[in-house]
FIDRENFI-729539 format. One record per residue (C-alpha): residue number from 1; residue in three letters; x, y, z. Coordinates in steps of 0.1 Angstrom, whole numbers. Each point is the difference from the previous one (the first is absolute). Last residue first. Layout:
  seq  type     px     py     pz
  NUM   ALA      X      Y      Z
...
//
This chain:
  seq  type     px     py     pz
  594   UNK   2024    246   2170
  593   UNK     29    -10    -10
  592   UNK      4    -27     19
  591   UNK    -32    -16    -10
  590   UNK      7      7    -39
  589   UNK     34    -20      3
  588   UNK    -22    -31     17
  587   UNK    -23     -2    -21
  586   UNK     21     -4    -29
  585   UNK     21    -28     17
  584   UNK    -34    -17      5
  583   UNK     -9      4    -39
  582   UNK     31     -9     -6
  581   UNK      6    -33     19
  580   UNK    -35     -9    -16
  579   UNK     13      1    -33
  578   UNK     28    -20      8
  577   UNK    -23    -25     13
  576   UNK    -23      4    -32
  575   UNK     34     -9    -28
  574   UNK     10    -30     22
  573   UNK    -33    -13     -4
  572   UNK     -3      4    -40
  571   UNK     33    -14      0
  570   UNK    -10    -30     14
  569   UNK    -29     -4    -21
  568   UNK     23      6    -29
  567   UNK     24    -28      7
  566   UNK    -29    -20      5
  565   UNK    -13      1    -33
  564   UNK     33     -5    -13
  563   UNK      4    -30     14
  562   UNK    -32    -12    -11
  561   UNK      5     11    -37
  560   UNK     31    -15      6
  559   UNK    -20    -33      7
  558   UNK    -17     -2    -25
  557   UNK     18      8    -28
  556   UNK     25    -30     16
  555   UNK    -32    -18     -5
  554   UNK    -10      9    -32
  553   UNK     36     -8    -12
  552   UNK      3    -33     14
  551   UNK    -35     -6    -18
  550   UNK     16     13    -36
  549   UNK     30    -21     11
  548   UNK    -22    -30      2
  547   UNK    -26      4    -27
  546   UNK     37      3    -22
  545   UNK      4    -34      6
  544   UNK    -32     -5    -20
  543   UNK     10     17    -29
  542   UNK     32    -16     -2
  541   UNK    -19    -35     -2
  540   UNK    -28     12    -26
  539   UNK     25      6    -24
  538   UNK    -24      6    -27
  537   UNK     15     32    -16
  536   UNK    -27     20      5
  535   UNK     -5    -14     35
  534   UNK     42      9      4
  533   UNK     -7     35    -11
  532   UNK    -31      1     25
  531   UNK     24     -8     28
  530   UNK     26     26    -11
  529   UNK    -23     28      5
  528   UNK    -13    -12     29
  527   UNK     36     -3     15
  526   UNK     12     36    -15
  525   UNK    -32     13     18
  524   UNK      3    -19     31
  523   UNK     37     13      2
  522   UNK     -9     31     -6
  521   UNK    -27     -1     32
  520   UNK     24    -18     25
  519   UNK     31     21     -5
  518   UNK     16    -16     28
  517   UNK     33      2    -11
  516   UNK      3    -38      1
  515   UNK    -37      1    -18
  514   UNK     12     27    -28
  513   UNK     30    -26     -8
  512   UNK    -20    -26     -9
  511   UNK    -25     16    -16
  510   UNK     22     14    -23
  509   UNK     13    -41     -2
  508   UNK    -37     -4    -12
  507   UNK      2     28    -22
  506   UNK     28    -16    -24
  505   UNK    -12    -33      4
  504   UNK    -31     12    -16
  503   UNK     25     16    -25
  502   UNK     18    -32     -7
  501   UNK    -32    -13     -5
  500   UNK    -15     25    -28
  499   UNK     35     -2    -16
  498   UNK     -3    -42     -1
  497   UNK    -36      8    -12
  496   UNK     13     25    -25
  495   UNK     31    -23    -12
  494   UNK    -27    -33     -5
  493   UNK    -30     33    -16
  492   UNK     31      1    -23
  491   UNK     16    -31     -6
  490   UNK    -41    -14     -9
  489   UNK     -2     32    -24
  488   UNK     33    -11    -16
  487   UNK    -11    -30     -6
  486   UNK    -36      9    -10
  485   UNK     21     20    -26
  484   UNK     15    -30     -8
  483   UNK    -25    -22     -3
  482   UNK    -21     23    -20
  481   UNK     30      6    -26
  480   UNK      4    -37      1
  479   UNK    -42     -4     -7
  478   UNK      6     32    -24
  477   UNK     25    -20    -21
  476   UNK    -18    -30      0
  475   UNK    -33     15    -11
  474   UNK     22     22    -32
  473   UNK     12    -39     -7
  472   UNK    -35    -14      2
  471   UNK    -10     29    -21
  470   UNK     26     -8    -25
  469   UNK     -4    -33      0
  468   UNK    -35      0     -7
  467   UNK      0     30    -25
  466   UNK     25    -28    -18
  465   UNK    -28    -28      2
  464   UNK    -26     27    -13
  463   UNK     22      9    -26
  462   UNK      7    -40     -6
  461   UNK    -42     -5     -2
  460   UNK     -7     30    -20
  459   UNK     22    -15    -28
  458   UNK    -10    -36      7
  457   UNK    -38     17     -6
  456   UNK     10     16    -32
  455   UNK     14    -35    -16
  454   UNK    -30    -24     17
  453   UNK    -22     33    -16
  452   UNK     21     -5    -31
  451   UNK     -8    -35     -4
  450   UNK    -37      6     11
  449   UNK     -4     24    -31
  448   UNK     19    -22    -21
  447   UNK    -18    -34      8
  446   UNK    -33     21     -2
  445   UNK      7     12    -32
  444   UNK      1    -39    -10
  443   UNK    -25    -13     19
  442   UNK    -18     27    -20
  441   UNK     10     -8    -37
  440   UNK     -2    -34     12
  439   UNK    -38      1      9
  438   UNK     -9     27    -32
  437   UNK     10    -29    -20
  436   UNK    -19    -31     14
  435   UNK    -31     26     -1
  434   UNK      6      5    -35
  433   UNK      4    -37     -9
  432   UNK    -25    -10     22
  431   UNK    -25     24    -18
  430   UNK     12    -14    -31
  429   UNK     -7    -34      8
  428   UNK    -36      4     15
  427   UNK      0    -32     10
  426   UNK    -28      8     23
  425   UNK     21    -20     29
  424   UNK     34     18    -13
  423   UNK    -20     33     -1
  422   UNK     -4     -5     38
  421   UNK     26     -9      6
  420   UNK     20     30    -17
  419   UNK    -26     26     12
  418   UNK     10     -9     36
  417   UNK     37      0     -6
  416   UNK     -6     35    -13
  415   UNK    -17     12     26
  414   UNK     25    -13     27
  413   UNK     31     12    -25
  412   UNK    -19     33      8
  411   UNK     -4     -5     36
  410   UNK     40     -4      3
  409   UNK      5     31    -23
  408   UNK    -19     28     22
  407   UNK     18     24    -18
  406   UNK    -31     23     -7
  405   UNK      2    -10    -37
  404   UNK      5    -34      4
  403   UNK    -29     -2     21
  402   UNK    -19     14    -30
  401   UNK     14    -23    -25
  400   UNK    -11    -30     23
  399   UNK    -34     15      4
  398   UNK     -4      1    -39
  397   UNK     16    -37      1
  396   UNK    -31    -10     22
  395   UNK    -25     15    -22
  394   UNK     17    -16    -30
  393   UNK     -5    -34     13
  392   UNK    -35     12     13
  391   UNK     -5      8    -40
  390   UNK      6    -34     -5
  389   UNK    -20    -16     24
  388   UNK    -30     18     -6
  387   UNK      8     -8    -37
  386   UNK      3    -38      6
  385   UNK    -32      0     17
  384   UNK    -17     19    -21
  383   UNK     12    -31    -29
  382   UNK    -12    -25     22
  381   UNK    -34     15      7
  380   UNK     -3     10    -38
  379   UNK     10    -40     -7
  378   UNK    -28    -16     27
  377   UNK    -29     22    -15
  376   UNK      5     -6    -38
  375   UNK    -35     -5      1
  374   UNK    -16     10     29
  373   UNK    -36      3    -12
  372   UNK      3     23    -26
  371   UNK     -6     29     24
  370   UNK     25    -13     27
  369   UNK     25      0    -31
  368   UNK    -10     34     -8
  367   UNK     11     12     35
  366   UNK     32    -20     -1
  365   UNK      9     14    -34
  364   UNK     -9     42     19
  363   UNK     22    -20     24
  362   UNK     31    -11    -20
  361   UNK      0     32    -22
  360   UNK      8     21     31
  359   UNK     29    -24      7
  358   UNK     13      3    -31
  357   UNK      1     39      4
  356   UNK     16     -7     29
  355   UNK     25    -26    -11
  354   UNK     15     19    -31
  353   UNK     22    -31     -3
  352   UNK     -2      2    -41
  351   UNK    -12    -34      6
  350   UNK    -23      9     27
  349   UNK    -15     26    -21
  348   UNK     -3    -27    -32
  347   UNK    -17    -23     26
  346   UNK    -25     26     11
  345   UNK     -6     10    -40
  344   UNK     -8    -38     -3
  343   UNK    -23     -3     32
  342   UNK    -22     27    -15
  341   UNK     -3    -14    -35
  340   UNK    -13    -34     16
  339   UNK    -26     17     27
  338   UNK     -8     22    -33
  337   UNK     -6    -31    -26
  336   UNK    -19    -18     32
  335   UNK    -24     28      2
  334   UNK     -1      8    -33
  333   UNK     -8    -38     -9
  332   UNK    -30     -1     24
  331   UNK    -13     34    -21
  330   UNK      4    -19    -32
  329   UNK    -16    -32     13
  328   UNK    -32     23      5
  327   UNK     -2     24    -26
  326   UNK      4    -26    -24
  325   UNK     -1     17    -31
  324   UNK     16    -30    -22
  323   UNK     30     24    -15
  322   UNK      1     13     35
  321   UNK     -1    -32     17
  320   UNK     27    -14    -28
  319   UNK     23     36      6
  318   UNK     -1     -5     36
  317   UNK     10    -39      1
  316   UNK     29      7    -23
  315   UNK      9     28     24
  314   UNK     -5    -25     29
  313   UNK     22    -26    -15
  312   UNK     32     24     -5
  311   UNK     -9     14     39
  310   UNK      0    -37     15
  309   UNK     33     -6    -22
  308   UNK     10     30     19
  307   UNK    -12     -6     31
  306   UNK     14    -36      4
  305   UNK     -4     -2     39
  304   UNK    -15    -37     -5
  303   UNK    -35      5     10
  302   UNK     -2     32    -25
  301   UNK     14    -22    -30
  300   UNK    -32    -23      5
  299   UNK    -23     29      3
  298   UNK     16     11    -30
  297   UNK     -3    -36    -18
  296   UNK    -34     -1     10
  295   UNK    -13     33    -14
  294   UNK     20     -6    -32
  293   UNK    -16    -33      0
  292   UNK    -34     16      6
  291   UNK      3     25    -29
  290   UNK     13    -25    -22
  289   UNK    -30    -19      0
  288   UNK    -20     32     -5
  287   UNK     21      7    -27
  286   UNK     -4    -33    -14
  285   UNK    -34     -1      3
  284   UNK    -11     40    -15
  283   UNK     26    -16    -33
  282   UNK    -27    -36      0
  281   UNK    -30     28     -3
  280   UNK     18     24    -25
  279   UNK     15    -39    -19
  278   UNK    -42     -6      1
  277   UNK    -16     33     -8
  276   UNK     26      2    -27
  275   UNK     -8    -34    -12
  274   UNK    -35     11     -1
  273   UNK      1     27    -23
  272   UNK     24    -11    -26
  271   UNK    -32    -21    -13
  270   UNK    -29    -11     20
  269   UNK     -3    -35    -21
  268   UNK     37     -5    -12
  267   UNK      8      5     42
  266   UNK    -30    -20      9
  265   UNK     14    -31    -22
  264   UNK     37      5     17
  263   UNK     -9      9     31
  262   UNK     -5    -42      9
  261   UNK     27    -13    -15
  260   UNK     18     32      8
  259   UNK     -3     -2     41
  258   UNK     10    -39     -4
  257   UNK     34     12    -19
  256   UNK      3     26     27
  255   UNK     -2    -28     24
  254   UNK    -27     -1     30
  253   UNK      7     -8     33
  252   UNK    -25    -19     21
  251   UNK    -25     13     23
  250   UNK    -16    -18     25
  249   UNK     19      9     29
  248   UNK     15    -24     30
  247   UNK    -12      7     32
  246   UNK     20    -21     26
  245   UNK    -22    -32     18
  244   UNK      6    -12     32
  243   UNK     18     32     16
  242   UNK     -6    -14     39
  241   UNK     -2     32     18
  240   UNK     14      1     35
  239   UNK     -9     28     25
  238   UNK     19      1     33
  237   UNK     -6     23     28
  236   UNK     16     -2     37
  235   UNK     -1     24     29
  234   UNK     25     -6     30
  233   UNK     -4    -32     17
  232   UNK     19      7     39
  231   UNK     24    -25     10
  230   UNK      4    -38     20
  229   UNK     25     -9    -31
  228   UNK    -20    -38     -1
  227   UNK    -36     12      5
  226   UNK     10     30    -24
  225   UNK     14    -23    -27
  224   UNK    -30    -19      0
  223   UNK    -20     25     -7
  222   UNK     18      9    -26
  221   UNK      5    -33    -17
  220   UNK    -42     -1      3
  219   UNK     -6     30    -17
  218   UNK     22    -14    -27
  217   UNK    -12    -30     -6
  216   UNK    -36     19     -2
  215   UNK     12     26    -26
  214   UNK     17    -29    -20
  213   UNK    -35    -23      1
  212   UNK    -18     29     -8
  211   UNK     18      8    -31
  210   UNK    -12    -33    -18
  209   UNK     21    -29    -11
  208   UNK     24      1     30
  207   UNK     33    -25      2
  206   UNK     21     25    -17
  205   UNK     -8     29     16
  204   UNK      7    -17     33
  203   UNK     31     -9     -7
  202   UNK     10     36    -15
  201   UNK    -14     16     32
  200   UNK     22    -23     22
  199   UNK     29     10    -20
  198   UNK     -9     38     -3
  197   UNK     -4      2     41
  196   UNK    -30      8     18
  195   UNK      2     16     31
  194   UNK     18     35    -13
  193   UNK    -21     -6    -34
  192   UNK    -28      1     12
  191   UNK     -4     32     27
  190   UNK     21     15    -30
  189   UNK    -30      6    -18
  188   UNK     -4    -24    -33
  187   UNK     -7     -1    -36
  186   UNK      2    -31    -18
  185   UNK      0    -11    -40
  184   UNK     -4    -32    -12
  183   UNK      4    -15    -37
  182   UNK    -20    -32    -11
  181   UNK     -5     18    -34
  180   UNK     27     24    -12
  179   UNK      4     35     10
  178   UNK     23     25    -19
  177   UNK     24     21     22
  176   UNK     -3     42     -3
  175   UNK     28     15     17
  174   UNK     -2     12     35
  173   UNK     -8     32     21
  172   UNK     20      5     31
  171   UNK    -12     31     18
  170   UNK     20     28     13
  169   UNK    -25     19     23
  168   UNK      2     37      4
  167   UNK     13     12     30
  166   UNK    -12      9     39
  165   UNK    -17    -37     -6
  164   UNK    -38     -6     -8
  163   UNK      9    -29    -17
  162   UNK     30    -19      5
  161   UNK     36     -2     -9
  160   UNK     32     -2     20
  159   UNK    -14    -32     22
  158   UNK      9    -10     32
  157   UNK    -19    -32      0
  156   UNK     26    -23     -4
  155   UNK     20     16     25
  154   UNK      1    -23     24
  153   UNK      4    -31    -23
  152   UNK    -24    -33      3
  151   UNK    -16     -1    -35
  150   UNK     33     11    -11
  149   UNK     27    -22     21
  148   UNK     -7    -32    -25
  147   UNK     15     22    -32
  146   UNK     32      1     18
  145   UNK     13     37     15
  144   UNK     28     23    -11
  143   UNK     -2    -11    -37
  142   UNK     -6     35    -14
  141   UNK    -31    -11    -12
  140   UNK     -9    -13     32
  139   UNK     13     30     22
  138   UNK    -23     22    -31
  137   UNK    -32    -23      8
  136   UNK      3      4     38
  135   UNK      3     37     -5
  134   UNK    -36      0    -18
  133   UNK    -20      3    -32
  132   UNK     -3    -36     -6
  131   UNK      8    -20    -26
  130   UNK    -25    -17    -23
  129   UNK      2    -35    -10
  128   UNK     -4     -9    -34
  127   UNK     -3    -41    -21
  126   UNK     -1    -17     33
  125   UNK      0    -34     -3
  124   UNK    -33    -25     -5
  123   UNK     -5     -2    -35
  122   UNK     -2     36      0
  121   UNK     -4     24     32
  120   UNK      3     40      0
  119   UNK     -6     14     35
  118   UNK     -5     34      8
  117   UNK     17     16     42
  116   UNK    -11     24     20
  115   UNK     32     23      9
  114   UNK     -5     34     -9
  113   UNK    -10     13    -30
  112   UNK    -12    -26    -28
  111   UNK    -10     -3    -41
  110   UNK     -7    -25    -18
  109   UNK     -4    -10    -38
  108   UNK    -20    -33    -14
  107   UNK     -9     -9    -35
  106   UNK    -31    -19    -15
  105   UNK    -25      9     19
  104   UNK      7     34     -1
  103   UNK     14     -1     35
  102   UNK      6     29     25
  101   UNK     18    -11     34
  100   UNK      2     26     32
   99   UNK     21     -2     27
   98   UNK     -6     28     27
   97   UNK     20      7     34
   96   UNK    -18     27     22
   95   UNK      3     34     19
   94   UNK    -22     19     17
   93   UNK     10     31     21
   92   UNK    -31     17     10
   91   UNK     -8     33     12
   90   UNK    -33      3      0
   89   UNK      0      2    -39
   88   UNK     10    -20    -25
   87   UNK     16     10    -28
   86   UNK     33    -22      3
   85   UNK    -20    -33     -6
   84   UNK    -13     17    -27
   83   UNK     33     11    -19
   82   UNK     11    -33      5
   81   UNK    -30    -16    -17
   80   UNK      6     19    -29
   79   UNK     34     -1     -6
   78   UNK     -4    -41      1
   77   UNK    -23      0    -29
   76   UNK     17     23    -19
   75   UNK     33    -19      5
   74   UNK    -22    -28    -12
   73   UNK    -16     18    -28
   72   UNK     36      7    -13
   71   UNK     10    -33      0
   70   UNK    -26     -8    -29
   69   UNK    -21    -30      9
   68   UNK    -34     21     -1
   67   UNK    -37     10     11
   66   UNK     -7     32      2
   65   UNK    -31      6     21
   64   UNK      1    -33     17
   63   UNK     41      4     10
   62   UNK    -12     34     20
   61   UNK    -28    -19     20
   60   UNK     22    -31      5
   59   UNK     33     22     13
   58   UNK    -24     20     23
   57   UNK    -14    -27     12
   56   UNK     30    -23      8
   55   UNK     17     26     16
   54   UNK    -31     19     26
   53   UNK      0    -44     10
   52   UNK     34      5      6
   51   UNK     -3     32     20
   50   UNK    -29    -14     27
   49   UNK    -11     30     13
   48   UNK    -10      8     31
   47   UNK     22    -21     24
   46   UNK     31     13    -13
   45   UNK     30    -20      4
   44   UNK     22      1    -32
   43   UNK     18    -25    -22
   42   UNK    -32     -9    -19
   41   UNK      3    -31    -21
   40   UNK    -14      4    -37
   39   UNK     -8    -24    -27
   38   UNK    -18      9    -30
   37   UNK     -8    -22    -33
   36   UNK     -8      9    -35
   35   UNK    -20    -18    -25
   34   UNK      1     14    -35
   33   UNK    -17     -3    -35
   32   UNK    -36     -7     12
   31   UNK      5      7     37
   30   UNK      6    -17     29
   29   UNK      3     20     31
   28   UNK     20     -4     32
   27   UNK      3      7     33
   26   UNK     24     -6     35
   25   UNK      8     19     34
   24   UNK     17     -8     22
   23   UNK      1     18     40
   22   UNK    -22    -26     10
   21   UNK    -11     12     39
   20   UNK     11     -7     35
   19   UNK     30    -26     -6
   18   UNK      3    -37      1
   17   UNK     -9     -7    -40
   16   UNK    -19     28    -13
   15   UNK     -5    -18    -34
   14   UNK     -4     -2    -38
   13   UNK     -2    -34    -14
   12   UNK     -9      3    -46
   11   UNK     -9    -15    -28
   10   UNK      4      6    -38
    9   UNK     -9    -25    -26
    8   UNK     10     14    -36
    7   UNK    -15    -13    -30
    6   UNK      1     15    -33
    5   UNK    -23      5    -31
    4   UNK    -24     17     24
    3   UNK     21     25     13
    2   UNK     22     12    -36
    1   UNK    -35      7    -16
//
């Protein structure tokens, strides 16, 4: 009875601190070969259902029906209450942050997602400190921010593993470390440790004899903390347990020598019989002892990435439980034997770079890995991603070839440039190599093809400069030939318009002379005739002196027409006396004759 031969004191704070509701959730339960303690911290805000609290439950209700240390039951352990949180209903989206620590009263192991945080102290240092799953925790390991900025940090609560994520949770399960009396362990919610830092929790622990006098210290640098940083107190949980007194087992190890002392006088007094029943007996041990180390050592190999020695101690494993019929351990061992197997033949495809049946492998290993817990999880990721990458290398130097082909050379070299980098950041050295390659091979024929497209296009260029010059010589020679003819056509209408005056003058001296002889009517005509000549013409000055001589001539019409007028009126009277005379000369020849 590992309980009562021990003594662990366990005591616990657990509280809402400034906000609506307390989001944390702690249990435990002390058994007769095992205690085990949950912590959870829900990162969620559903007022329904408290997702920590759903945690802690579910891990203590599972770790009560099969109680162990092994890491296996803690990857169980966490599988299972991730797969709850993402069954429920009403649309949910729980998630939470879970630490849980499994002792045997004599030996310790833990195991964490997210970012509360277990504390080993002895003789007043820390013996382990866990890391937390979050960006702050990587910029710290990678040196880019001091250990002081953590508790402080902006991103120390963006965290890249957690239950009830999208994903399957990568927890963090730890070695097995032997206890020793006057050791303490801690667990605590990050609404503790982001107020209260290691140092001051290392001074308090060692001034405190009981756990309440840490959990009230505590409590009370918190609160102080807020009165003085005038800000909201998130959650905060902290369980202590005071390990007084380790378990330390009764048995004592027995020599051979020892074993035959006492056999010896049984062995002479049953005969051949019993010794058989006993070496059979001590044979049925050893196997069974070997059975678990094999176990072990494979689970061991498995944590590292070494498949294949995980594989050799697996099949030694397999043959025990089968040997020993254990139907149990020999069905746990297939399932880590084939996990094992199926990473190997991945590795030997991406060794013979056959990428995408590697790939393939990769996830039907990734889905047995989320079976076994996620063992193995981290290298199948990094090993998918490598084979994504490297069959998007060759991707991208398949659509380089393909541009080639068309001609398109420039987005080619683009392509292959691409897969070059990117190869280069995978170092994927033979896929840089062959990109690198297909790159000059291209810049090259590009050199030549834009060499003789410079060559072809000076060509076109001088004809084009030649057809210039020859059209600008063919121009200049119809612009003179214009020229002249417009020359010629200027001398002409110039000799016609000086004929065309010259004949106006022509008319108007006809006018002339048909006014001195009175020929008033022609020498209108001639006068018109040569007036609108001279309009034509646009000398506006000769046609106006001709309004003169036309009017001259009008009026010199006019008055012959009057002259003659009465010429013939008196002729017309001359011409009726006359008549009279003979009509009275007539009358007077017929009177004397009668």
């Amino acid at each position: 009875m590992r309980k009562i031969n021990s003594s662990f004191q366990t005591e616990y704070i657990s509280e809402e601190g400034q906000k609506l509701s307390n989001r944390d959730y702690f249990g435990y339960v002390e058994m007769d070969d095992y205690a085990c303690y949950v912590l959870s911290d829900s990162l969620d805000e559903e007022e329904e259902t408290n997702s920590a609290k759903l945690v802690v439950e579910s891990m203590i209700r599972h770790f009560v029906e099969q109680p162990s240390m092994r890491k296996r039951t803690f990857k169980q352990l966490i599988k299972k209450a991730h797969q709850e949180l993402k069954q429920q209903k009403g649309g949910r989206n729980l998630k939470a942050t879970v630490l849980v620590v499994v002792t045997d009263y004599q030996k310790i192991r833990y195991c964490y997602v997210g970012n509360s945080r277990f504390y080993l102290l002895r003789n007043d240092r820390f013996l382990i400190q866990s890391k937390d799953q979050s960006l702050t925790q990587n910029l710290l390991e990678e040196e880019n921010i001091v250990l002081d900025q953590v508790a402080q940090h902006e991103e120390r609560n963006n965290l890249y593993s957690y239950l009830g994520d999208q994903g399957n949770p990568r927890p963090i399960v730890s070695k097995k470390i032997s206890l020793e009396n006057g050791d303490v362990f801690s667990i605590a919610t990050r609404g503790v440790w982001e107020r209260c830092e290691e140092t001051e929790f290392l001074q308090i622990q060692k001034e405190a004899k009981e756990p309440s006098e840490i959990l009230e210290k505590v409590e009370d640098v918190i609160l102080d903390k807020q009165e003085e940083h005038k800000d909201t107190i998130d959650n905060y949980t902290l369980a202590v347990t005071f390990v007084q007194k380790v378990y330390e087992s009764p048995k004592k190890k027995v020599s051979i020598k020892k074993i035959l002392m006492v056999v010896l006088p049984l062995v002479l007094l049953l005969g051949g019989i019993g010794v058989g029943i006993y070496f059979y007996h001590r044979s049925v041990k050893n196997k069974e002892e070997k059975l678990v180390n094999y176990m072990e050592s494979g689970e061991t190999y498995l944590s590292y990435d070494n498949f294949k020695k995980a594989s050799e101690e697996y099949e030694e494993a397999k043959k025990l439980a089968v040997d020993l019929k254990k139907g149990k351990e020999k069905e746990e061992i297939d399932q880590y034997l084939k996990l094992a197997e199926q990473v190997l033949l991945a590795d030997e495809s991406m060794n013979k770079e056959e990428y995408e049946k590697a790939q393939e492998l990769y996830f039907i290993a990734r889905t047995l890995s989320n079976e076994a817990g996620n063992v193995g999880m981290d290298y199948i990721e990094e090993q998918l991603n490598k084979t994504e990458g490297y069959l998007s290398v060759y991707d991208l130097l398949t659509l380089g070839e393909k541009k080639e082909e068309t001609g398109n050379l420039k987005k080619a070299i683009t392509y292959y440039k691409e897969a070059r980098e990117k190869a280069s950041s995978l170092y994927f050295k033979e896929g840089k190599e062959e990109a690198l390659n297909k790159q000059i091979a291209a810049e090259e024929m590009l050199e030549k093809k834009e060499q003789k497209e410079e060559e072809q296009k000076a060509k076109e260029q001088e004809a084009e400069e030649e057809q210039k010059k020859q059209e600008e010589e063919e121009q200049k020679a119809q612009e003179e030939k214009e020229k002249q003819e417009e020359e010629e056509q200027r001398e002409l209408e110039q000799q016609q318009k000086l004929n065309d005056q010259q004949n106006a003058i022509d008319l108007e001296n006809k006018g002339n002379e048909l006014l001195k002889e009175e020929e008033y009517e022609s020498a209108i005509t001639y006068y018109q005739t040569a007036k609108a000549i001279y309009i034509r013409l646009e000398l506006a000055d000769r046609a106006d002196n001709l309004n003169e001589k036309i009017s001259a001539a009008k009026a010199g019409q006019k008055a012959k027409e009057k002259k003659e007028s009465a010429a013939a009126k008196a002729e017309a009277s001359s011409t009726s006396d006359d008549e009279k005379e003979s009509t009275k000369t007539s009358a007077t020849t017929s009177t004397a004759k009668s």
